[in-house]
C-alpha positions as CSV (number, residue, x, y, z in Angstrom):
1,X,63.0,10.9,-6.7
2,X,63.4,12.9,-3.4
3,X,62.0,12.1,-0.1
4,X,59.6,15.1,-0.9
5,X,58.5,13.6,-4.5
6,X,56.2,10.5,-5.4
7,X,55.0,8.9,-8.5
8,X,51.9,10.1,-10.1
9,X,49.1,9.0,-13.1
10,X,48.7,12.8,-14.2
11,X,50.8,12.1,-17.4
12,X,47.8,10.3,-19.1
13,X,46.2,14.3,-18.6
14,X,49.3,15.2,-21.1
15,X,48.9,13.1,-24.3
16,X,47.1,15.4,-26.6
17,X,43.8,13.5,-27.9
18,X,44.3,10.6,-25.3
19,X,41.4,8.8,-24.7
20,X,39.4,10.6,-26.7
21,X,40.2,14.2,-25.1
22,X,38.5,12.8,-22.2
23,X,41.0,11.5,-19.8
24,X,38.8,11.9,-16.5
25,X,36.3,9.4,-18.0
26,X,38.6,6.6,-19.2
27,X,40.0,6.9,-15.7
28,X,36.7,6.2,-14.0
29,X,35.5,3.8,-16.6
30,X,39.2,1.5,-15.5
31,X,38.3,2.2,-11.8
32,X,34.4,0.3,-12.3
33,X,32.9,3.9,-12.5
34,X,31.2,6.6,-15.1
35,X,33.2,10.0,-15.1
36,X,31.7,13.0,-16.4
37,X,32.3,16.6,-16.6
38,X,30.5,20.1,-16.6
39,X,32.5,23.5,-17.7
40,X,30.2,25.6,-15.6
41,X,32.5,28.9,-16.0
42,X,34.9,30.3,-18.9
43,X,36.2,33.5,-19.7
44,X,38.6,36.2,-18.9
45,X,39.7,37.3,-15.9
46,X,42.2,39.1,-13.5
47,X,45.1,36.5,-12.7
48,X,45.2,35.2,-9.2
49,X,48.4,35.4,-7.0
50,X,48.0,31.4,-6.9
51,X,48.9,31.0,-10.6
52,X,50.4,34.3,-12.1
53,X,53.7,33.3,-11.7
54,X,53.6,29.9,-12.5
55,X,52.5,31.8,-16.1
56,X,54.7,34.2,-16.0
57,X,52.4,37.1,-15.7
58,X,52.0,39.2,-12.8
59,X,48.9,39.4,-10.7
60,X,45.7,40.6,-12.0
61,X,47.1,40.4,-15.8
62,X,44.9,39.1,-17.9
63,X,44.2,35.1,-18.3
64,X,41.2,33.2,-20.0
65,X,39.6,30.8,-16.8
66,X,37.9,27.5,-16.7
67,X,36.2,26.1,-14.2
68,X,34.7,22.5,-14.6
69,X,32.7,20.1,-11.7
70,X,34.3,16.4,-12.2
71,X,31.4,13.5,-11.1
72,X,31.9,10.1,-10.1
73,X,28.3,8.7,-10.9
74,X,26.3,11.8,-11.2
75,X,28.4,12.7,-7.7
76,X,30.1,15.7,-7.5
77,X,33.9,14.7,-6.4
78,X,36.4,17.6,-7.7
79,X,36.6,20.9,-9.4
80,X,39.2,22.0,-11.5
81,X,40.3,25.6,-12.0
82,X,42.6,25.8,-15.0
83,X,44.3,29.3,-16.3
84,X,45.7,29.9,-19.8
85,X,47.8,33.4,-20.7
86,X,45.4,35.6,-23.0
87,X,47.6,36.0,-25.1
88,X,47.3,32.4,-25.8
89,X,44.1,31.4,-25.1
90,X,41.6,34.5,-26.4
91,X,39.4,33.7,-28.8
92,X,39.5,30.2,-29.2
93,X,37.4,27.5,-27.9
94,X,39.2,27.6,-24.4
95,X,37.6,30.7,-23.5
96,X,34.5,29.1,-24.1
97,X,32.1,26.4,-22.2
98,X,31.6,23.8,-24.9
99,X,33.3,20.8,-24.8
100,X,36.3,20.9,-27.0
101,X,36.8,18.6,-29.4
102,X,39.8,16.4,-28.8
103,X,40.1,18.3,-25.7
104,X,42.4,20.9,-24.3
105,X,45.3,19.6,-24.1
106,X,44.7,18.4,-28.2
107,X,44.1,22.3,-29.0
108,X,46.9,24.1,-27.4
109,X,49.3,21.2,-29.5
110,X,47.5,22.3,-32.1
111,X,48.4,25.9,-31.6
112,X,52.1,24.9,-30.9
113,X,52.0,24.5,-27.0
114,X,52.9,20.7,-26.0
115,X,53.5,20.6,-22.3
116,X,56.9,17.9,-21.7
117,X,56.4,17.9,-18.1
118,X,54.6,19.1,-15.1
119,X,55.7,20.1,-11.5
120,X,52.4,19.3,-9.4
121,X,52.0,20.7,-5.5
122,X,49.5,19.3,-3.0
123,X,48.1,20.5,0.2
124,X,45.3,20.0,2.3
125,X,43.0,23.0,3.7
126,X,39.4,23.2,4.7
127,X,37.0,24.1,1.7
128,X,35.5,27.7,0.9
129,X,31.7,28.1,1.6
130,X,31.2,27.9,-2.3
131,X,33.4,24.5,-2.5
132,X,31.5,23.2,0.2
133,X,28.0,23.6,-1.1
134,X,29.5,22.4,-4.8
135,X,30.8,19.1,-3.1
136,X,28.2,18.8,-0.3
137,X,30.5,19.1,2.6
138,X,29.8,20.2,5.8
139,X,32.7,22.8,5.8
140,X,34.6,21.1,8.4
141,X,36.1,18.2,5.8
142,X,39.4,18.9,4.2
143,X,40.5,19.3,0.8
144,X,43.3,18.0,-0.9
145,X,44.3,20.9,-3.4
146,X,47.0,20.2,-6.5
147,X,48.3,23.3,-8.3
148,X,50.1,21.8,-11.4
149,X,53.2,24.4,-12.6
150,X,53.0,24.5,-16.3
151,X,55.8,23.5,-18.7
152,X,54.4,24.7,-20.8
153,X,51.4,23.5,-19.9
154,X,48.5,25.8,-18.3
155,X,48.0,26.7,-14.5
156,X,45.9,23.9,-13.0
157,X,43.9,24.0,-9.6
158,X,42.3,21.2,-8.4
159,X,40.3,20.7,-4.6
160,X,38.7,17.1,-4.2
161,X,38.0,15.8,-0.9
162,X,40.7,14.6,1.3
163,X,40.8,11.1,2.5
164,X,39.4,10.2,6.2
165,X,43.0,10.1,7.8
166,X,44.0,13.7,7.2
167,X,42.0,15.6,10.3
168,X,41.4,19.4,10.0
169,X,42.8,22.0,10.6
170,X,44.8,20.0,7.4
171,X,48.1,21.5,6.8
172,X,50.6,21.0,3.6
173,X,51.6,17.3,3.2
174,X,54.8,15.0,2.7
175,X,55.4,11.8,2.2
176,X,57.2,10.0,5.0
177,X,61.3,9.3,4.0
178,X,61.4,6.5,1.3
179,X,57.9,5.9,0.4
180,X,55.8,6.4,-3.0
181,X,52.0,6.2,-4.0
182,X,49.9,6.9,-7.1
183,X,47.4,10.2,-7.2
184,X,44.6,8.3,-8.5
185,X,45.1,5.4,-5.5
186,X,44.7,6.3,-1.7
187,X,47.6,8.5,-0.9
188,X,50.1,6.6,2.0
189,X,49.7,8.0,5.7
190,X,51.4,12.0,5.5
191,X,52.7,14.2,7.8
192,X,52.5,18.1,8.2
193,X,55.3,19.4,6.0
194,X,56.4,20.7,2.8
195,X,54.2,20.4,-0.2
196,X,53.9,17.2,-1.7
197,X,55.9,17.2,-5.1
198,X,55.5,15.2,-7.9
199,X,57.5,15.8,-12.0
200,X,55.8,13.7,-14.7
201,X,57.3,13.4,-18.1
C-alpha cells in the first residue's frame, strides 16, 4: 500500500446479496444506529464528465442514474449518485426507484457483471446549494466526496459531510507518509494533496 492508499470497509458494498442487499443498514445497525435509504431519482441521462470515463463512454452518452439520500436515524447524512452504461442497465429494475430485491450489486451478478475490485478517490469541496439544503448545511461546511472507478463495478459518487478538522476552502486529501484508517471510522488528520486512494478486493 502506497503512502497515497489506505485500508477501507467498502468491500462489504461488493458481496452480491450481503446483508440482505442492504449493506448501509447492517453497517449502522453494528455502529448502535438504524440506517435507511430513499431512491429519490432514477432514470436515464446524459453522462457527466465525472464518470464517463471511468465507464468507458464519452460525455453526454447515455447512462441509467440513481440518486439515493442515506439517514442515520431519520437524519439525512450522505447521497449517493451511482451511474450504470445503458447498455447494461436499460430496462431493468436499476433504472427504476423501488428497492431492488437483493440489491444492486445482487442484479448486475445476476446479469453477468461481478465487480473484483474497486479504485475509490476522495476529496473534500464545499457542497452545492441543492446538497446543502438535502443535508441541512449551511453551505460553508465541507464535503468529503468518493468517486469509486468501476471494475466492473458502476460509477459511484458519494458527498457526506466532512469531519470538523478539515476547514474550507477543503482541497483534495492524503494521508500523511505511513499511516492508514478505515472509511467508516474517523479519517486520521490529512493534508492538501493528491486524492486519497484506496483498491479493495
Amino acid at each position: 500500500m502506497g503512502d497515497a492508499e489506505r485500508a477501507s470497509t467498502s468491500a462489504r458494498y461488493l458481496a452480491a446479496g450481503g446483508a440482505g442487499g442492504d449493506a448501509w443498514a447492517a453497517e449502522a445497525r453494528a455502529e448502535g444506529r438504524r440506517g435507511t435509504q430513499r431512491i429519490v431519482q432514477a432514470g436515464e441521462v446524459p453522462a457527466p464528465e465525472l464518470v464517463a470515463g471511468r465507464l468507458g463512454l464519452e460525455p453526454g452518452q447515455p447512462v441509467i442514474a440513481r440518486r439515493r439520500i442515506m439517514y442515520a436515524d431519520d437524519e439525512p447524512c450522505e447521497l449517493t449518485d451511482t451511474y450504470y452504461p445503458a447498455s447494461i442497465a436499460r430496462g431493468t429494475a436499476l433504472a427504476g426507484t423501488a428497492k431492488i430485491r437483493g440489491g444492486a450489486v445482487r442484479l448486475l451478478a445476476e446479469l453477468g457483471h461481478v465487480g473484483t475490485w474497486v479504485e475509490e478517490d476522495v476529496t473534500a469541496r464545499l457542497p452545492t446549494p441543492d446538497e446543502a439544503a438535502t443535508l441541512a448545511l449551511s453551505g460553508s461546511e465541507p464535503l468529503l466526496q468518493l468517486v469509486r472507478p468501476p471494475h466492473p463495478l458502476p460509477a459511484l459518487i458519494t458527498v457526506t459531510p466532512a469531519p470538523s478538522w478539515v476547514a474550507p476552502p477543503a482541497k483534495t486529501l492524503t494521508l500523511p507518509s505511513g499511516e492508514s484508517a478505515q472509511m467508516s471510522g474517523m479519517l486520521s488528520p490529512v493534508t492538501s494533496g493528491v486524492p486519497l486512494r484506496n483498491r479493495v478486493g
